[in-house]
LUMZADO-435919 format. One line per field, with one value per atom (N, C-alpha, C): x, y, z; residue in three letters; atom name; residue number from 1. Coordinates in nm, 3 decimals, decimal comma, padded with zeros to 5 digits. Example, Ala and Ser with C-alpha at 12.3 -4.5 7.8 and 13.67 -1.06 7.14 Angstrom:
BEGIN
X = (01,319 01,230 01,320 01,285 01,367 01,290)
Y = (-00,569 -00,450 -00,330 -00,225 -00,106 00,003)
Z = (00,780 00,780 00,780 00,708 00,714 00,787)
rest = (ALA ALA ALA SER SER SER)
atom = (N CA C N CA C)
nr = (1 1 1 2 2 2)
This chain:
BEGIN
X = (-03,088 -03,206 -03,172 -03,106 -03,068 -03,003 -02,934 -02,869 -02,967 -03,057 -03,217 -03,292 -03,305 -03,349 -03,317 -03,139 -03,051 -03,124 -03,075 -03,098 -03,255 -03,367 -03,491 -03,538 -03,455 -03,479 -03,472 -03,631 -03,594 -03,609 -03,596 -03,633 -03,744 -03,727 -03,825 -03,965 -04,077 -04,205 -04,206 -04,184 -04,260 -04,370 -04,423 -04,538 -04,475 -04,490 -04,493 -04,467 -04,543 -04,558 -04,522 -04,508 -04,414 -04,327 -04,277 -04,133 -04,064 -04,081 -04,033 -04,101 -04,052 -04,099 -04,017 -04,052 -03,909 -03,970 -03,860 -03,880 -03,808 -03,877 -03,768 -03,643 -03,565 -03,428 -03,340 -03,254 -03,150 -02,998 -02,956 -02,839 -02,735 -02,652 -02,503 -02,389 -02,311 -02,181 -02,107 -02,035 -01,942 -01,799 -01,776 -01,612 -01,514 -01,432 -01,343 -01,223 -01,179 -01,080 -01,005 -00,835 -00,756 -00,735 -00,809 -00,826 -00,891 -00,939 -01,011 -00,838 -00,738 -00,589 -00,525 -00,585 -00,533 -00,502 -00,378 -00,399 -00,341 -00,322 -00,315 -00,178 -00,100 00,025 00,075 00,134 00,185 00,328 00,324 00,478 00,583 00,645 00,762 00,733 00,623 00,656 00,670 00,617 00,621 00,771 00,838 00,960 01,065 01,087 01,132 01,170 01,016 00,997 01,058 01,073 01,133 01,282 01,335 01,482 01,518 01,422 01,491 01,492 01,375 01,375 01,482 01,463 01,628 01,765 01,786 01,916 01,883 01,791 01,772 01,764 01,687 01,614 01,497 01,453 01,369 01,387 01,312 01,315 01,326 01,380 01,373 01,287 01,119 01,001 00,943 00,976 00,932 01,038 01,137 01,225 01,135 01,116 01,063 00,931 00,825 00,736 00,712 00,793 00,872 00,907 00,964 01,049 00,937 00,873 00,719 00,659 00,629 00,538 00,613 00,717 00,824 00,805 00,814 00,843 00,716 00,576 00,509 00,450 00,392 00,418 00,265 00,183 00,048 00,026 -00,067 -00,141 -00,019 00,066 00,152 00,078 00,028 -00,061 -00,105 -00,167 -00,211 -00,120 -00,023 00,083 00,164 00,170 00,191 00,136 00,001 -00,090 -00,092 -00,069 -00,083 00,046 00,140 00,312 00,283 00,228 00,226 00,147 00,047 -00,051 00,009 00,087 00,159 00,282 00,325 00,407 00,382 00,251 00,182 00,040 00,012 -00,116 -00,228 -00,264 -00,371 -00,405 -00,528 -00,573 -00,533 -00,564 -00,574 -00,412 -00,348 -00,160 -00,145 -00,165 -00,124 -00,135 -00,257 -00,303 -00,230 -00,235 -00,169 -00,010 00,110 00,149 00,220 00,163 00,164 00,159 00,064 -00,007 00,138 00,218 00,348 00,460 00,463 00,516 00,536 00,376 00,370 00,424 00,354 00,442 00,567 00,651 00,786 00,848 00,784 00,831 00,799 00,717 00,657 00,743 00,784 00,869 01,016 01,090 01,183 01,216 01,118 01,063 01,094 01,036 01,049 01,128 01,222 01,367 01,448 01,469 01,496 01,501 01,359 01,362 01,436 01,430 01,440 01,596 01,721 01,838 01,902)
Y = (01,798 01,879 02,027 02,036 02,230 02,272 02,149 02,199 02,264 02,146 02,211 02,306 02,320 02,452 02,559 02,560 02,679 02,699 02,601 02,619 02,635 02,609 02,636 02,791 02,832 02,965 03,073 03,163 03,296 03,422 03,532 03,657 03,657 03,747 03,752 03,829 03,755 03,850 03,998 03,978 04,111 04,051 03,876 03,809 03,767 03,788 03,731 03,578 03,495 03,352 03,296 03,169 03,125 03,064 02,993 02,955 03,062 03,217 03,301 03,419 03,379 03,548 03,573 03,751 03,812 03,956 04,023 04,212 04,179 04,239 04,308 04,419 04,377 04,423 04,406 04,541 04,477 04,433 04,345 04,266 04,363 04,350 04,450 04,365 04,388 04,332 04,315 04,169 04,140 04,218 04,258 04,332 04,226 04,218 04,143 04,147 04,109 04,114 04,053 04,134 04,052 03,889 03,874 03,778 03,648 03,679 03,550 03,521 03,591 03,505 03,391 03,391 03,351 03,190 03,125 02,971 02,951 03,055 03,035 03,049 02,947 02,934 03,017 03,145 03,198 03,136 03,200 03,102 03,156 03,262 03,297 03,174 03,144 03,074 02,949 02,906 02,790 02,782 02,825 02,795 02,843 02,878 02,889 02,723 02,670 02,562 02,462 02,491 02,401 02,386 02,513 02,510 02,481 02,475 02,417 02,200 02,221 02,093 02,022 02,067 02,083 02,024 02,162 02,170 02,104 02,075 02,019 01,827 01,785 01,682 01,658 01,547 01,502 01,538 01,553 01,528 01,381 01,410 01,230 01,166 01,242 01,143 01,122 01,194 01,178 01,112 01,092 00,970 00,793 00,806 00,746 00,685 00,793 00,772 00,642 00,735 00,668 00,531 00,526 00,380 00,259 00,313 00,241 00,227 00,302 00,281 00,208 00,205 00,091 -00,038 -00,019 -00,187 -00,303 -00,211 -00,355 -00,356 -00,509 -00,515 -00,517 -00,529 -00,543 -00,371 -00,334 -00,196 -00,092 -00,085 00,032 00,144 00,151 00,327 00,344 00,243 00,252 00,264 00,216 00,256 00,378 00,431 00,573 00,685 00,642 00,797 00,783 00,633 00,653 00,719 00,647 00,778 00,894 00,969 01,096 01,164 01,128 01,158 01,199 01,065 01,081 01,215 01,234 01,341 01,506 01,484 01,614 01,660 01,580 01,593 01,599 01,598 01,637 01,560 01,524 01,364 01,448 01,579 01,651 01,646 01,698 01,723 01,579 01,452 01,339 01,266 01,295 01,251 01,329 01,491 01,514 01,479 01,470 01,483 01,307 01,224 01,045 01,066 01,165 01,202 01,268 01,315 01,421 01,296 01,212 01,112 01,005 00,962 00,859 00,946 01,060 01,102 01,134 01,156 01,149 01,043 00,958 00,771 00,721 00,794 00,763 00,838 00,935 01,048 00,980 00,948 00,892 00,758 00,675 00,519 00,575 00,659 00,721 00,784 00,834 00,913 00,791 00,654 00,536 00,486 00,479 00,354 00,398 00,583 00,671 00,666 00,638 00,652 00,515)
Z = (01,608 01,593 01,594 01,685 01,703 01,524 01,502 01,315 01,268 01,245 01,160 01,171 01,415 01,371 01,358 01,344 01,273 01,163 01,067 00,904 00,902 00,958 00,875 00,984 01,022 01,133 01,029 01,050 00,893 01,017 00,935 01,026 01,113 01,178 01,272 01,255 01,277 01,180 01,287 01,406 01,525 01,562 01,544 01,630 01,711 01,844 02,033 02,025 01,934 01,933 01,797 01,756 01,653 01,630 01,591 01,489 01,503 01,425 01,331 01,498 01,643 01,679 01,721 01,756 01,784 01,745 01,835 01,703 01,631 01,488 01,410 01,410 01,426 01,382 01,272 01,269 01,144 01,210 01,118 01,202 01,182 01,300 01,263 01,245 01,147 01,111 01,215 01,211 01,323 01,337 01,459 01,404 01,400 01,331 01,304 01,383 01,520 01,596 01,597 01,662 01,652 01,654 01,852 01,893 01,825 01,672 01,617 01,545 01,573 01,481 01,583 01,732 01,796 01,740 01,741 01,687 01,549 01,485 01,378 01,346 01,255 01,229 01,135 01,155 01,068 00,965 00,850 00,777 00,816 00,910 00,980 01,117 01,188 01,282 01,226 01,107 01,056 01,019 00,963 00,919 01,021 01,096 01,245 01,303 01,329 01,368 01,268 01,150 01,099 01,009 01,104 01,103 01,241 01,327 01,471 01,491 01,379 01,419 01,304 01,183 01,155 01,202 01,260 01,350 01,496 01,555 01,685 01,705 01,558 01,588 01,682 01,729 01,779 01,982 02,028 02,189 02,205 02,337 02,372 02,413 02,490 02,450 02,286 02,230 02,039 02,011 02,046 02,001 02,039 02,155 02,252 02,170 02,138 02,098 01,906 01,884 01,768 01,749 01,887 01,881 01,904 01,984 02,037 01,916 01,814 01,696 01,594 01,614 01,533 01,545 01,701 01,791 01,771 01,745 01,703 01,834 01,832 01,977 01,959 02,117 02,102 02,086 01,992 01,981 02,020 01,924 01,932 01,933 01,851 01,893 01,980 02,081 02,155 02,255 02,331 02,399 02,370 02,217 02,193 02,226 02,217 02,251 02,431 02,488 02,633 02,703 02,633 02,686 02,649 02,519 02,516 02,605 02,604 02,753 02,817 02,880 03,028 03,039 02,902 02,881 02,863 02,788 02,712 02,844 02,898 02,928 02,908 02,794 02,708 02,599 02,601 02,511 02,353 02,342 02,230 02,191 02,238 02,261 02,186 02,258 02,241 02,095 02,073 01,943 01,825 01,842 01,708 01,752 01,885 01,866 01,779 01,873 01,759 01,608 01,577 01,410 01,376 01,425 01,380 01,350 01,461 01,506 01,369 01,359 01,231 01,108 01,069 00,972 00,932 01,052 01,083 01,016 01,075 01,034 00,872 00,846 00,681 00,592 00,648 00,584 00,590 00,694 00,690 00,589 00,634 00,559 00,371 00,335 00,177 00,152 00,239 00,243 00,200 00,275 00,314 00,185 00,117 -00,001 -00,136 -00,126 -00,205 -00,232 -00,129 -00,126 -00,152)
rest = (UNK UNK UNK UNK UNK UNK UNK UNK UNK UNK UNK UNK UNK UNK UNK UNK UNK UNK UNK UNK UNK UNK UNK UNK UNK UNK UNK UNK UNK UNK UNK UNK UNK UNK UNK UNK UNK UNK UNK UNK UNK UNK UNK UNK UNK UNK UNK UNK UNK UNK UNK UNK UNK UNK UNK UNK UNK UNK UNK UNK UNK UNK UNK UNK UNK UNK UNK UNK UNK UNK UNK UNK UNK UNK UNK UNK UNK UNK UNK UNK UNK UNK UNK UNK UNK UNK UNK UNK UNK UNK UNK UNK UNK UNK UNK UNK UNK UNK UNK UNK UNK UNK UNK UNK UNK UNK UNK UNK UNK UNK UNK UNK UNK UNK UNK UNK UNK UNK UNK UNK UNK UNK UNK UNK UNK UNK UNK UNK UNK UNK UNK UNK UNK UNK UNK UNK UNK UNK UNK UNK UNK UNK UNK UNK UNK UNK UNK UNK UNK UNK UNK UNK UNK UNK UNK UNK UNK UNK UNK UNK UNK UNK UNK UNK UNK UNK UNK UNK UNK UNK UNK UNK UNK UNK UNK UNK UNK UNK UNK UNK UNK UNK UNK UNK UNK UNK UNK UNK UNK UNK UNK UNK UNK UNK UNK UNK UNK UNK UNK UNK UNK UNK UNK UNK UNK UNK UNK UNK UNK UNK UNK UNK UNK UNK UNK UNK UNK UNK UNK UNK UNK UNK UNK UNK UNK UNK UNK UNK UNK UNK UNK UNK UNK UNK UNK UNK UNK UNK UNK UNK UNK UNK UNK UNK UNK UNK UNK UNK UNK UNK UNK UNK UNK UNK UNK UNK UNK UNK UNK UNK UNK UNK UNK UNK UNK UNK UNK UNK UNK UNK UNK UNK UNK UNK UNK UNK UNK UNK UNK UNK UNK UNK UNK UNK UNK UNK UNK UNK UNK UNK UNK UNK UNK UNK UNK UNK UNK UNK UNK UNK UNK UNK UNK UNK UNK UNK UNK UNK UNK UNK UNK UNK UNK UNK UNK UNK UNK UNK UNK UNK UNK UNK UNK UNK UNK UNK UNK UNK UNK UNK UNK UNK UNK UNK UNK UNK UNK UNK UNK UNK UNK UNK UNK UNK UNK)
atom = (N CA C N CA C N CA C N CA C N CA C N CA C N CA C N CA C N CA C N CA C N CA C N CA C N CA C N CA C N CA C N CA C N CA C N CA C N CA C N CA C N CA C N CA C N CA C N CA C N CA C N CA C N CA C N CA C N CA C N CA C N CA C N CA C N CA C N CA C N CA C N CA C N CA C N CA C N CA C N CA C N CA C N CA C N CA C N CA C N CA C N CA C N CA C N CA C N CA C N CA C N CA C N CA C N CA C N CA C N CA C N CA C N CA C N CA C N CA C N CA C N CA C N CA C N CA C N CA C N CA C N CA C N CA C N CA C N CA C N CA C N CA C N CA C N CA C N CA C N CA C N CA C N CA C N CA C N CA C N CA C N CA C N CA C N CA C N CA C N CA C N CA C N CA C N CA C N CA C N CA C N CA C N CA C N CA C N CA C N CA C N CA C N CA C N CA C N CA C N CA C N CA C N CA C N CA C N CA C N CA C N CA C N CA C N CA C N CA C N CA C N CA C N CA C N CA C N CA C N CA C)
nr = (1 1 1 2 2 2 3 3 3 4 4 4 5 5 5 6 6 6 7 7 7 8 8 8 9 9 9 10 10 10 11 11 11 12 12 12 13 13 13 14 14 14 15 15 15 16 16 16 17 17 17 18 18 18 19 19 19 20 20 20 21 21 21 22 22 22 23 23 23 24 24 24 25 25 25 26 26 26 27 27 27 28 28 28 29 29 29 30 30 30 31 31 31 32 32 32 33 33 33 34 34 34 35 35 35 36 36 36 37 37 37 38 38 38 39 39 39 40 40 40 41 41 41 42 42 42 43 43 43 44 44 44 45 45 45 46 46 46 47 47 47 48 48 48 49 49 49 50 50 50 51 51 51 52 52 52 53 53 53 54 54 54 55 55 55 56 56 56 57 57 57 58 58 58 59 59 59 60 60 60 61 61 61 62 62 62 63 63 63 64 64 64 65 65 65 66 66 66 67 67 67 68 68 68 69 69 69 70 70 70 71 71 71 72 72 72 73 73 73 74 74 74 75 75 75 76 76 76 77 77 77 78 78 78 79 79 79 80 80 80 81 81 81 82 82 82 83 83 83 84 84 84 85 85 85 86 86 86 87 87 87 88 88 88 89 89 89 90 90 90 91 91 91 92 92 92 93 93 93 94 94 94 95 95 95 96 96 96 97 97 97 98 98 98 99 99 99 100 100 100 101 101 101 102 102 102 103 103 103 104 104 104 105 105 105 106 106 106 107 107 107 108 108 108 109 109 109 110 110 110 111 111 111 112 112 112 113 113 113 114 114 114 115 115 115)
């Protein structure tokens, strides 16, 4: 409900009571701050990260994680995202880091059929 009454919300007439009350004002432009870059992957950190992983390989719980999504087994993902948990802390952490994980494995798998 709050969506809708975003979208059907118009200016404000200057009536006390209403849908539409409020004073009239004019809106002022948002400033645009640094702090909205926060998060955002630049392509120097992006390619950084992927000359370390490169030259580094995998950690040994993402090895770990890996091997679990290999093995089968009852609900591999499901025992994947519960070790990463236990590793990462964070239901959010866990999920993309399995999502990095499977593609890892899909990527390899087509490296694999490719050679």
């Amino acid at each position: 409900m709050k969506f809708l009454e975003n979208q059907l919300k118009l200016a404000p007439t200057g009536i006390a009571v209403g849908q539409n009350k409020g004073h009239v004002v004019t809106k002022r432009a948002k400033v645009v701050r640094h702090s909205n870059r926060k998060g955002y992957l630049s392509q120097k950190v992006k390619a950084v990260r992927a000359v370390v992983r490169e030259t580094c390989g995998f950690t040994a719980y993402e090895r770990r994680i890996m091997e679990i999504l290999k093995g089968g087994g009852n609900n591999p993902q499901k025992r994947a995202y519960k070790y990463a948990k236990m590793k990462l802390g964070a239901h959010v952490r866990a999920r993309s880091k399995v999502k990095e994980m499977e593609d890892a494995l899909a990527k390899a798998s087509i490296k694999k059929t490719k050679a």
